[in-house]
MARKOL-689151 format. One record per residue: x, y, z of N, C-alpha, C in turn; residue number from 1. Coordinates in Angstrom, 3 decimals, padded with zeros to 6 digits, m for minus. Each point is the difference from the previous one (the first is absolute). Layout:
% MARKOL-689151
{{X; Y; Z}; {X; Y; Z}; {X; Y; Z}; NUM} ...
END
This chain:
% MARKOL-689151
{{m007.494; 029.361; m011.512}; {m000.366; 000.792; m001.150}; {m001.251; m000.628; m000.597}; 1} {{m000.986; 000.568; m000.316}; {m001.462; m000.583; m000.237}; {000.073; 000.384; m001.868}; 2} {{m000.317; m001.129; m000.798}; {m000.162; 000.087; m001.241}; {m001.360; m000.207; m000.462}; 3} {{m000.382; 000.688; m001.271}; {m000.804; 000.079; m000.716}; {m000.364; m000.724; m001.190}; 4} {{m000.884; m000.815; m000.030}; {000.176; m000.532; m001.280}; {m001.232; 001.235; m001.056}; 5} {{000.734; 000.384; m001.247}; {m000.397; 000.741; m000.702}; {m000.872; m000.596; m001.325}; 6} {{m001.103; 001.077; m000.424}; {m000.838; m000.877; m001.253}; {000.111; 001.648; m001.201}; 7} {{m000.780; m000.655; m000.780}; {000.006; 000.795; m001.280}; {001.301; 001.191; m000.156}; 8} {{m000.162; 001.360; 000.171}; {000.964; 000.440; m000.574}; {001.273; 000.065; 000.380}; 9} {{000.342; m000.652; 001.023}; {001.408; 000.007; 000.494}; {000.745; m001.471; m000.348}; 10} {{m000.524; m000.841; m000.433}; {000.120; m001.042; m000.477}; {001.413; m000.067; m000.947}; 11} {{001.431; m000.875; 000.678}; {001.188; m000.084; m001.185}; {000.415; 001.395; 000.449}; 12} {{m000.159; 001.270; 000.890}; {000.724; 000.854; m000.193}; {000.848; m000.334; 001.468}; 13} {{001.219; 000.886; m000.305}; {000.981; m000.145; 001.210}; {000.921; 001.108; 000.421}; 14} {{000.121; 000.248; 000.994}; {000.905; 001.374; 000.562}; {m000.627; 000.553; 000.813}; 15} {{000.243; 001.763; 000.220}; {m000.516; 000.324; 001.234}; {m000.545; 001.050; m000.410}; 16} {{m000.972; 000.439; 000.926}; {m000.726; 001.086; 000.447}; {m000.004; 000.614; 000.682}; 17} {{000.317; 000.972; 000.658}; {000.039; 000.416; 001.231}; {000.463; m001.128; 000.770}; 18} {{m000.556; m000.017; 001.260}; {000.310; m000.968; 000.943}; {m000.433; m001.338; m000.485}; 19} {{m000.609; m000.250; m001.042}; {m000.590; m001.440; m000.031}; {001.167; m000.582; m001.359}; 20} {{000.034; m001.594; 000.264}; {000.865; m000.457; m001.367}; {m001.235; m001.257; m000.377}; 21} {{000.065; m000.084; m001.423}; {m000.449; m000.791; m000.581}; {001.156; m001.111; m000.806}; 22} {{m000.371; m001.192; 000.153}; {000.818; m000.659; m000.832}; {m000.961; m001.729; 000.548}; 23} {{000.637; m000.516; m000.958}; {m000.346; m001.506; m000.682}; {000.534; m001.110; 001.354}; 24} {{m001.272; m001.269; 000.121}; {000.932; m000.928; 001.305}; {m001.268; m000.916; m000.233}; 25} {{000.922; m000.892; m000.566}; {m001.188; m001.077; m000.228}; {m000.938; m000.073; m001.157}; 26} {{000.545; 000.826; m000.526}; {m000.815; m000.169; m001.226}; {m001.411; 001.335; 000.302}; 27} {{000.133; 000.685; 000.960}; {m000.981; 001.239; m000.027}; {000.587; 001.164; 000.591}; 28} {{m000.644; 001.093; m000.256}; {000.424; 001.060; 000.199}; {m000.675; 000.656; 001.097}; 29} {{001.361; 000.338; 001.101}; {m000.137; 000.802; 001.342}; {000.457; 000.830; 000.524}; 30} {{m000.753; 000.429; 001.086}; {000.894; 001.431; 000.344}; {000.329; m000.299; 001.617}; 31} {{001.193; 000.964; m000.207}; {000.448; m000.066; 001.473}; {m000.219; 001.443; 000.438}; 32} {{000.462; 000.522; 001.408}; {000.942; 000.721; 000.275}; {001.484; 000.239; m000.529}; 33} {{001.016; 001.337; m000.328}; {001.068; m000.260; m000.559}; {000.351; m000.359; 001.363}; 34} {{001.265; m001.047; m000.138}; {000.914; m000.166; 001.535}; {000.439; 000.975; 000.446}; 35} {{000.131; 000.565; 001.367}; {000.397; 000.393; 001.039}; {001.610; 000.570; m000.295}; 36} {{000.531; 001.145; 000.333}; {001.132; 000.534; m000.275}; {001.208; m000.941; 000.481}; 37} {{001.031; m000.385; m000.490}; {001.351; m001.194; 000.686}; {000.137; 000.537; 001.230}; 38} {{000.532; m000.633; 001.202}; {m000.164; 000.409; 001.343}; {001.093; m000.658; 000.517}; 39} {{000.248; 000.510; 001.167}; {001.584; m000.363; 000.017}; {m000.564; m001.510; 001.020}; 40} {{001.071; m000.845; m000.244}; {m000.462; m001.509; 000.699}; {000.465; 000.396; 001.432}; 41} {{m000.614; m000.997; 000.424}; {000.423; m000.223; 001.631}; {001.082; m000.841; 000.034}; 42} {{001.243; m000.465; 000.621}; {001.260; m000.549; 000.195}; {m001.105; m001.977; m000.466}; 43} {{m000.659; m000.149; 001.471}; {m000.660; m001.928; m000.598}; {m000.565; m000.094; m001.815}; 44} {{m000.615; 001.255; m000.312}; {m000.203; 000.109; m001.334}; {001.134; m000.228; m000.964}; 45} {{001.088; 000.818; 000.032}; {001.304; m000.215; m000.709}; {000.673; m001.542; 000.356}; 46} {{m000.174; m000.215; 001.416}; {000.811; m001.188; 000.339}; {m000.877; m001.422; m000.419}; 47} {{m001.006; m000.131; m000.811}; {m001.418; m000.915; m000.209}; {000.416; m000.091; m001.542}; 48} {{000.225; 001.191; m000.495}; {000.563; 000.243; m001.447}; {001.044; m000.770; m000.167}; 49} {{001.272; 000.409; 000.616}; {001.013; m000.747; 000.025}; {m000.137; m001.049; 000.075}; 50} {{m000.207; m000.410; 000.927}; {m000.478; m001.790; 000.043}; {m000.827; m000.648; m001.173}; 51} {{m000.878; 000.981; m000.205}; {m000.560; m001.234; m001.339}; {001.095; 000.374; m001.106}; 52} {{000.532; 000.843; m000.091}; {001.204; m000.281; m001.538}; {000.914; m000.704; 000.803}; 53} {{000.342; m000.516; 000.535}; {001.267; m001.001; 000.320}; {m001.003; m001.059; 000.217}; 54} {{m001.274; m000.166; 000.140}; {m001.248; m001.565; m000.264}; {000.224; 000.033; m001.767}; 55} {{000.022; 000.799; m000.482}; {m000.316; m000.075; m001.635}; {001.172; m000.489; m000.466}; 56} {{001.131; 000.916; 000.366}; {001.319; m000.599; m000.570}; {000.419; m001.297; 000.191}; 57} {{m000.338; m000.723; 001.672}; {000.047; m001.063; m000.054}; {m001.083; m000.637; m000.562}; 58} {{m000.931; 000.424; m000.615}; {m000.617; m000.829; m000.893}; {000.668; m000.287; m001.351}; 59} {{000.765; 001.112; m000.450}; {000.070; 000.146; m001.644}; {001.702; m001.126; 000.430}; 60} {{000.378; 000.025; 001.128}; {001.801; m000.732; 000.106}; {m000.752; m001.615; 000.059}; 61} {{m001.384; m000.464; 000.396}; {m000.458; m001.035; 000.395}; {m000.195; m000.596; m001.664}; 62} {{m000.900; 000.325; m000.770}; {m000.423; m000.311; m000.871}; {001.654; m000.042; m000.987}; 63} {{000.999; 000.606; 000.231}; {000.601; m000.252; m001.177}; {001.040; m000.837; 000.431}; 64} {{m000.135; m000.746; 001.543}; {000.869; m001.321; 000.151}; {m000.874; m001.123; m000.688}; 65} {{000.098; m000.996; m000.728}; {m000.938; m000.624; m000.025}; {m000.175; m001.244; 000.556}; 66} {{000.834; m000.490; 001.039}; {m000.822; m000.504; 001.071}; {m000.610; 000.428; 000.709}; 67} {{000.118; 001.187; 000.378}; {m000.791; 000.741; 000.608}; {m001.539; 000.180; m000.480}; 68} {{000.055; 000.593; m000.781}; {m001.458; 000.397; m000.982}; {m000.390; m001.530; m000.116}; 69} {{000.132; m001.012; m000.023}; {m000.275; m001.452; m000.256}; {m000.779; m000.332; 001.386}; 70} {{000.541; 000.693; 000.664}; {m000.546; m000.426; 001.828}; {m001.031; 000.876; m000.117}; 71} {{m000.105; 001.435; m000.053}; {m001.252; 000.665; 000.028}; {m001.020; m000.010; m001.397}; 72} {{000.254; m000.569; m000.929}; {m000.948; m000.547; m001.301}; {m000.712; m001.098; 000.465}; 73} {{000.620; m001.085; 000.874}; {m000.565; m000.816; 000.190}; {m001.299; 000.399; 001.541}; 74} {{000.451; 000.642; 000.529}; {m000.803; 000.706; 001.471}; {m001.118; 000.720; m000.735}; 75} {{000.217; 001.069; m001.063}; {m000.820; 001.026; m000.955}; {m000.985; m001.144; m000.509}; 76} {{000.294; m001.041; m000.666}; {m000.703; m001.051; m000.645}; {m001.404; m000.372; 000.828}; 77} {{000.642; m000.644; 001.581}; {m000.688; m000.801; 000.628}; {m001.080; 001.367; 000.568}; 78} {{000.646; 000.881; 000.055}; {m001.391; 001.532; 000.767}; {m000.577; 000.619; m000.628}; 79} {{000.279; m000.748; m001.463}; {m000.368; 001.451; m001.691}; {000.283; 001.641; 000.705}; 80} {{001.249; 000.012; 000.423}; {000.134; 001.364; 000.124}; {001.092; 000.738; m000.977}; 81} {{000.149; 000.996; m000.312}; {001.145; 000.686; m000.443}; {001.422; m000.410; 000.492}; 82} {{000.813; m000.869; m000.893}; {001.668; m000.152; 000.725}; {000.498; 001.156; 000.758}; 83} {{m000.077; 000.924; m001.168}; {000.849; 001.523; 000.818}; {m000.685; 000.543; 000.851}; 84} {{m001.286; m000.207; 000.341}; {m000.771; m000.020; 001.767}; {000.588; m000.507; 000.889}; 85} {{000.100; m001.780; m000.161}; {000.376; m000.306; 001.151}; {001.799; 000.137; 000.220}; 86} {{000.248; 000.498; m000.632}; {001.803; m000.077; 000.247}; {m000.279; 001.325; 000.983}; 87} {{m000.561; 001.044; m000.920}; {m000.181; 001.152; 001.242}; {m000.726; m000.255; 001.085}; 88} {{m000.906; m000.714; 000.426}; {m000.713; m000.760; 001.070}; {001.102; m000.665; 000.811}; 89} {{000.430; m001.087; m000.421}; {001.472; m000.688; 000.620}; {000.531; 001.382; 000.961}; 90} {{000.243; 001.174; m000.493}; {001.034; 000.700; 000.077}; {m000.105; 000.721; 001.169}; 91} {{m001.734; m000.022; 000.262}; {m000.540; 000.941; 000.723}; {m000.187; m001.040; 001.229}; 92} {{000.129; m001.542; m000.100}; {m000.374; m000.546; 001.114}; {000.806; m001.068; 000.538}; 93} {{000.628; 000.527; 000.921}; {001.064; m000.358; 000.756}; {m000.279; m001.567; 000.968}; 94} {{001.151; m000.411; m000.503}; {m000.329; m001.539; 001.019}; {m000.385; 000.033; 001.760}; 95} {{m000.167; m000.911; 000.403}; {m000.512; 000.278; 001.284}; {000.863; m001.214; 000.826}; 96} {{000.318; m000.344; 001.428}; {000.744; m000.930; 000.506}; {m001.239; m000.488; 000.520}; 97} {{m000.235; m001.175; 000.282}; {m001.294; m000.412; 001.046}; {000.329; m000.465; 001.307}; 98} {{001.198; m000.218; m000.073}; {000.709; m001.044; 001.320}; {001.531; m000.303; m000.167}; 99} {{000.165; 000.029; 001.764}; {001.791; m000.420; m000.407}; {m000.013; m000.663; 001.263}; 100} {{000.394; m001.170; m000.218}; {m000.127; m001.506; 000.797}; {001.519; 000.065; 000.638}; 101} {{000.297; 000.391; 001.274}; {001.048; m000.505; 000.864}; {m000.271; m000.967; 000.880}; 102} {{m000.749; m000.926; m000.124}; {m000.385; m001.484; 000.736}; {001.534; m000.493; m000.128}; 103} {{000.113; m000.043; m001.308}; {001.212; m001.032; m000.044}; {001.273; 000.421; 000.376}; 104} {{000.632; 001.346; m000.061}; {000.687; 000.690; 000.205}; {000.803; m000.103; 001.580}; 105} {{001.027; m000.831; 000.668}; {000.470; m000.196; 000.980}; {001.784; 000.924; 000.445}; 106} {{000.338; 000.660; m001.448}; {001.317; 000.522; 000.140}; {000.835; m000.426; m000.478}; 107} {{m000.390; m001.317; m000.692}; {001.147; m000.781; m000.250}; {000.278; m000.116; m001.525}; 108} {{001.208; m000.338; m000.750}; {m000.119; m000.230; m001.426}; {m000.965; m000.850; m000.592}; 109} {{m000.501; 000.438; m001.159}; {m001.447; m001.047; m000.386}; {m000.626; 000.329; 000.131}; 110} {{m000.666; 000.390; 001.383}; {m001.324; 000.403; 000.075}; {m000.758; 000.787; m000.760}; 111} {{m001.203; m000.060; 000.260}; {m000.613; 000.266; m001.837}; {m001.166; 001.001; 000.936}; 112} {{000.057; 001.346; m000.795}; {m001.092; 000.877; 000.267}; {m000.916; 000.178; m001.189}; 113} {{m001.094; m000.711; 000.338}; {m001.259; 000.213; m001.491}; {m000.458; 001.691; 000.407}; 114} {{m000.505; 000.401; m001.413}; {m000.608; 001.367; m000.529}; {m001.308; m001.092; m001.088}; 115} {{m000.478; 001.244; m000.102}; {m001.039; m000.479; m000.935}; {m000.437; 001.211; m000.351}; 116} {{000.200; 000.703; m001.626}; {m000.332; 001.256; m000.534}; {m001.194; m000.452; m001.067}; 117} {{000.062; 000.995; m000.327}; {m001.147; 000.275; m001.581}; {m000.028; 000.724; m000.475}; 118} {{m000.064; m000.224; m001.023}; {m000.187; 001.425; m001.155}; {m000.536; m000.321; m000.771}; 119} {{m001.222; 000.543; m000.752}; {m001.175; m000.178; m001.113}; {001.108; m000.631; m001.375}; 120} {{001.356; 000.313; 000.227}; {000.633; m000.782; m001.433}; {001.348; m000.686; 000.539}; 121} {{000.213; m000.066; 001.252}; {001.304; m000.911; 000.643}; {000.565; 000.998; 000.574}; 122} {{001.078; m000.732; 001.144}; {000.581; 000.681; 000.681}; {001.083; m000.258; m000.515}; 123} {{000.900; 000.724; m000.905}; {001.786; m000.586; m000.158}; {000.847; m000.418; 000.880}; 124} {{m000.378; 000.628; 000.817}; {001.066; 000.042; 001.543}; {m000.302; 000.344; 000.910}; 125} {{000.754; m001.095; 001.225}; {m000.697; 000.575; 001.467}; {001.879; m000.129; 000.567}; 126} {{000.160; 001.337; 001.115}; {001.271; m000.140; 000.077}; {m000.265; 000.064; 001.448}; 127} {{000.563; m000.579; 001.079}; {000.357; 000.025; 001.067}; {000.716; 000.622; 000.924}; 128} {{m000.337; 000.544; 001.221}; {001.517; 000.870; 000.080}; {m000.340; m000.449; 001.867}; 129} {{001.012; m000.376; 000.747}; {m000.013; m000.081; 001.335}; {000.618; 000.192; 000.799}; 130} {{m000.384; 000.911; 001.132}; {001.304; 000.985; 000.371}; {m000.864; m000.356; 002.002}; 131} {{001.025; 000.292; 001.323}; {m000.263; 000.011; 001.080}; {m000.867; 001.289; 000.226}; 132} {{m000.319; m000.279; 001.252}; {m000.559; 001.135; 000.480}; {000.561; 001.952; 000.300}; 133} {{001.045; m000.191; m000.721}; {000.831; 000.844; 000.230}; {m000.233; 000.868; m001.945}; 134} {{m000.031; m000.966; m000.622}; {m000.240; 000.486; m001.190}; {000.992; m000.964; m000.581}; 135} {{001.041; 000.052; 000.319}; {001.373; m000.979; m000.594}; {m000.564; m001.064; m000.887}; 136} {{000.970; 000.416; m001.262}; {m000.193; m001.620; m000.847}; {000.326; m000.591; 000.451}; 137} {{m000.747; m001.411; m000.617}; {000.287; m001.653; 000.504}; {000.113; m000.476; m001.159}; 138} {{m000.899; m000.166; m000.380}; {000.248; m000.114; m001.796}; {m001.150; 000.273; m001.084}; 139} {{000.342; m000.329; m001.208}; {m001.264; 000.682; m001.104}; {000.665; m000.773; m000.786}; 140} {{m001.326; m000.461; m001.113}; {m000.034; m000.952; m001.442}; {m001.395; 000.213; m000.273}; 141} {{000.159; m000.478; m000.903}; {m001.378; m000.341; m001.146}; {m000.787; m001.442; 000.749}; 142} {{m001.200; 000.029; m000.376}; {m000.952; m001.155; 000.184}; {000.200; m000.652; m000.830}; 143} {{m000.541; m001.491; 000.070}; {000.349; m000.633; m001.068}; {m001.803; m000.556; m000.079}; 144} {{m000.748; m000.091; m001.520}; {m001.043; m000.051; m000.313}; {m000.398; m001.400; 000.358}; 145} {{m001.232; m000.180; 001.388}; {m000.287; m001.417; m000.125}; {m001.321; m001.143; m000.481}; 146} {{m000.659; 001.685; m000.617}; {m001.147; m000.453; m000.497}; {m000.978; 001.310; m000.094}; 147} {{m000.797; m000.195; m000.818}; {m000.802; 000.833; m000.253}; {m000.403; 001.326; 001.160}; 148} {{000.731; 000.768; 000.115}; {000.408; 001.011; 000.857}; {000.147; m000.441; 001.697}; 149} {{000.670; m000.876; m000.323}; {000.320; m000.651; 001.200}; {001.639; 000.481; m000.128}; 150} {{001.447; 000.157; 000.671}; {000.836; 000.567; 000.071}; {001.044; m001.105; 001.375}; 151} {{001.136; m000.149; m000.268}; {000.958; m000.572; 001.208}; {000.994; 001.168; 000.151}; 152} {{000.849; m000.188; 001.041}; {001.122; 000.552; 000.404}; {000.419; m000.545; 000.884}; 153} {{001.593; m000.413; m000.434}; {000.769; m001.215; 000.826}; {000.868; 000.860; 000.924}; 154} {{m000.192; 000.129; 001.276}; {001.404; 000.972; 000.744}; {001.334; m001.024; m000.446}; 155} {{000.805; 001.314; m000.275}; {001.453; m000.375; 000.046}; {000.834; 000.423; 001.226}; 156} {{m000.380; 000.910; 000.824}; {000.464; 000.044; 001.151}; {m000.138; m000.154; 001.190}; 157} {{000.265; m000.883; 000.668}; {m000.505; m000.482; 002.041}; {000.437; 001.360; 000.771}; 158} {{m001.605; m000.307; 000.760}; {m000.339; 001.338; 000.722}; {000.062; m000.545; 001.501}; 159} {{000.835; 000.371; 001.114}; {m000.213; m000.259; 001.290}; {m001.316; m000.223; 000.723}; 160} {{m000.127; m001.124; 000.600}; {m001.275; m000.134; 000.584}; {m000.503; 001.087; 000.920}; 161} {{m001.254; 000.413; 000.183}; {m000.309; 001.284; 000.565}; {m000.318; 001.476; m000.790}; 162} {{000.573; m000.171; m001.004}; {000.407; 001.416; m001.055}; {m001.328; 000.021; m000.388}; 163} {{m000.772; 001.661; m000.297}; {m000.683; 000.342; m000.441}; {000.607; m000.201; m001.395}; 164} {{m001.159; m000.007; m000.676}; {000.685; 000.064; m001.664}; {m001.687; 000.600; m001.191}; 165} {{000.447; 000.531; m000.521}; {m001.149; 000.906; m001.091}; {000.474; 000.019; m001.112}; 166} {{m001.085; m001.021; m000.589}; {000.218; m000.065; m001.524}; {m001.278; 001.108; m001.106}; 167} {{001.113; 000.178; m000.237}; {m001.039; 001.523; m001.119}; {000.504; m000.874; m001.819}; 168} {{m001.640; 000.126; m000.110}; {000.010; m000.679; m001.076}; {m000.513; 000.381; m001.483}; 169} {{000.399; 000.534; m000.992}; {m000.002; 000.825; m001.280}; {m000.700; m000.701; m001.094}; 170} {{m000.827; m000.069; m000.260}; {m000.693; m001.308; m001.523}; {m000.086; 001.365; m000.903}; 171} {{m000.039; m000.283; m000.574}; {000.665; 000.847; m001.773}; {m000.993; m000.832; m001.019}; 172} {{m000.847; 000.961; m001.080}; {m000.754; m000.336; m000.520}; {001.124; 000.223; m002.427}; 173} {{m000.499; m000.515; m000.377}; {000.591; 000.048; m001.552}; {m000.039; 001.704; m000.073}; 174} {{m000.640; 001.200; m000.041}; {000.050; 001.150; m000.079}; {000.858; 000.688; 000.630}; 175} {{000.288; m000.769; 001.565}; {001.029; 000.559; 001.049}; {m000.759; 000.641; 000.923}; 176} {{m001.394; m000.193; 000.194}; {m000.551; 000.308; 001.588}; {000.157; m001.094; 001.162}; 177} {{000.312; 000.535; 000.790}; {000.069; m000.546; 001.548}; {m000.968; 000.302; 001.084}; 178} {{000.051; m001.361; 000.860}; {m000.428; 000.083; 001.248}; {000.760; m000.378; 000.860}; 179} {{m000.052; 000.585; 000.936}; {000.553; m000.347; 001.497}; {m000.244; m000.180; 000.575}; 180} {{000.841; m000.838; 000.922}; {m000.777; m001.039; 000.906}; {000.605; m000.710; 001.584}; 181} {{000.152; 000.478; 001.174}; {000.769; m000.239; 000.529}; {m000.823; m000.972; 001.312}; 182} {{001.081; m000.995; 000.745}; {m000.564; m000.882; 001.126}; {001.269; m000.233; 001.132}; 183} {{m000.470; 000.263; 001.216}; {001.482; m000.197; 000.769}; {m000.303; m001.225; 000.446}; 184} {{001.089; m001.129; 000.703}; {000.205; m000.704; 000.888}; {001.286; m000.325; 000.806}; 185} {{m000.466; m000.724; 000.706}; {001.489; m000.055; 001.658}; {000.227; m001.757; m000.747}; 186} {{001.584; m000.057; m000.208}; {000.135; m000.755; m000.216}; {000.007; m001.366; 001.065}; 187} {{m000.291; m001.410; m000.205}; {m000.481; m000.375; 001.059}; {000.782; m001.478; m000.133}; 188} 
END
């Protein structure tokens, strides 16, 4: 829409004309085109909508925990951005997995499978789940945090030597977005 900036007699006035509207933005007076008749959305249009009011709401549920709002005041601080930006930002950007380490991983109890996620404000949780080649559970738990998006997981169950085995791996961000993340190996 292409605007006009207006001088002498249209100056302070506002409303419409025919097709053209005048009104105040910034401290001067312009004209537009009137907008375009309401039009029916396309389904990604409605579904883009939706999503940002459930980004907003979890903004307005963020700000009124106040540890919460304490974590993104202090993030808002360090970027001089708007708090209730980045909570809706958070909301919109989903953690990512970078790696899932079965080096150590032999079948046996103990063995420890590293992940390593991220998320622009933490990952809450990374959950584990490891099942044969067949699909069959083997078992599933939570990671346990071993450092700055670094992640463990201790098997609790011994896997026969030889066994394919695929661990699919879930990191969960404070808003509740996910990534997934999966790696097979033959147990050895």
């Amino acid at each position: 829409m292409s605007e006009v900036e207006l001088h002498a007699p249209f100056l302070g006035y506002s409303g419409a004309i025919g097709k053209i509207v005048y009104r105040k933005y910034k401290g001067r007076t312009i004209a537009c085109l009137k907008p375009s008749p309401k039009r029916t959305l396309s389904q990604a249009e409605i579904n883009n909508r939706e999503r940002f009011k459930q980004a907003a709401a979890y903004g307005k549920l963020s700000l009124a925990n106040p540890a919460t709002r304490a974590l993104y005041e202090q993030a808002a601080k360090e970027k001089d951005v708007p708090v209730f930006s980045l909570c809706v930002a958070d909301f919109f950007n989903a953690p990512t997995v970078q790696s899932v380490d079965l080096s150590a991983y032999n079948g046996q109890v103990g063995d420890t499978i590293q992940v390593i996620a991220s998320d622009d404000f933490g990952v809450v949780n990374v959950h584990v789940t490891l099942k044969n080649a067949e699909g069959t559970l083997i078992e599933s738990g939570d990671a346990i945090e071993a450092g700055t998006g670094h992640w463990n997981y201790n098997a609790t169950a011994s896997v026969a030597f030889g066994t394919p085995v695929i661990a699919y791996v879930v990191a969960t961000d404070r808003p509740g977005g996910t990534a997934v993340e999966s790696m097979g190996t033959t147990v050895r």
